[in-house]
C-alpha positions in Angstrom: 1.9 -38.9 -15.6 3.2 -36.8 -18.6 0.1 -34.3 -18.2 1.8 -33.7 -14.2 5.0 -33.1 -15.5 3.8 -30.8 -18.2 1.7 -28.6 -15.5 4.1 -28.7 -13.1 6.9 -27.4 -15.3 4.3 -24.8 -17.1 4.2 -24.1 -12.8 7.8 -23.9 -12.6 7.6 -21.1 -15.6 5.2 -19.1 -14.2 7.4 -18.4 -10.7 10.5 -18.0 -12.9 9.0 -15.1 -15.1 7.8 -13.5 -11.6 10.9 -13.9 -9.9 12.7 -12.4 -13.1 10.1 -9.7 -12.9 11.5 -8.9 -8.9 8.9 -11.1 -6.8 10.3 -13.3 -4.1 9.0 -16.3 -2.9 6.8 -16.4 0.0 5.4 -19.8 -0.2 5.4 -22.6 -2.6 4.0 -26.2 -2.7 5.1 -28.0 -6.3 2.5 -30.7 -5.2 -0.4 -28.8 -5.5 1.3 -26.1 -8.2 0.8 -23.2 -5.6 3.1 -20.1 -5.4 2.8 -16.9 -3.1 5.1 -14.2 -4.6 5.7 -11.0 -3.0 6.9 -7.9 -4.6 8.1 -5.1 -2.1 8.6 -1.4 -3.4 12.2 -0.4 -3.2 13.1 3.5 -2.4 16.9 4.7 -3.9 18.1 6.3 0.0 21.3 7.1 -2.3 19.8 9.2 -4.9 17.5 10.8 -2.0 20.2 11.9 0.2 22.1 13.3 -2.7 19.1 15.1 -3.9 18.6 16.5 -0.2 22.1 17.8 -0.1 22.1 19.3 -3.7 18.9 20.8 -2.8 20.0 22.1 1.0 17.4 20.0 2.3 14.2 20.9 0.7 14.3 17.7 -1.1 13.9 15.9 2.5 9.9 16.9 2.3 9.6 15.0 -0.6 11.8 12.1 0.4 9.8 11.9 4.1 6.5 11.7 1.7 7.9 8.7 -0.1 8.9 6.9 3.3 5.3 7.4 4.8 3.2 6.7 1.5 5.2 3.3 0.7 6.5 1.8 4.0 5.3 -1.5 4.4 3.4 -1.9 1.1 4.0 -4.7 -0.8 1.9 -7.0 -4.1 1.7 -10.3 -3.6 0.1 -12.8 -6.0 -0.8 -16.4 -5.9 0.0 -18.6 -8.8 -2.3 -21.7 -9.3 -2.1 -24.1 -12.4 -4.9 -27.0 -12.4 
């Protein structure tokens, strides 16, 4: 009984520390000790549209690049402790 308490708080840890890190839960079962974190890539629009203005709109290339290249991508990891 002590050994399952142990694990599932060393569990409990482990999805702390990734949630500190920025990841979000997706799924998690404390009974088994599994966790589904997903971490999505955030884009500054502020910074972007100030850049595209400072720059009369030649930073807008660059800014359309990042849009394409990182839409929809996002890490996702699976925490298991036996």
């Amino acid at each position: 009984m002590v050994q399952d308490y142990e694990k599932l708080k060393k569990f409990n840890t482990e999805v702390s520390n990734m949630i500190a890190k920025g990841y979000t839960i997706v799924d998690k079962n404390d009974e088994t000790r599994m966790c589904v974190l997903e971490k999505k890539s955030k884009i500054n629009h502020g910074l972007h549209i100030v850049l595209s203005l400072l720059t009369a709109g030649f930073w807008l290339i660059i800014y359309a690049l990042v849009l394409l290249t990182s839409s929809n991508k996002s890490k996702t990891i699976t925490i298991l402790v036996q």
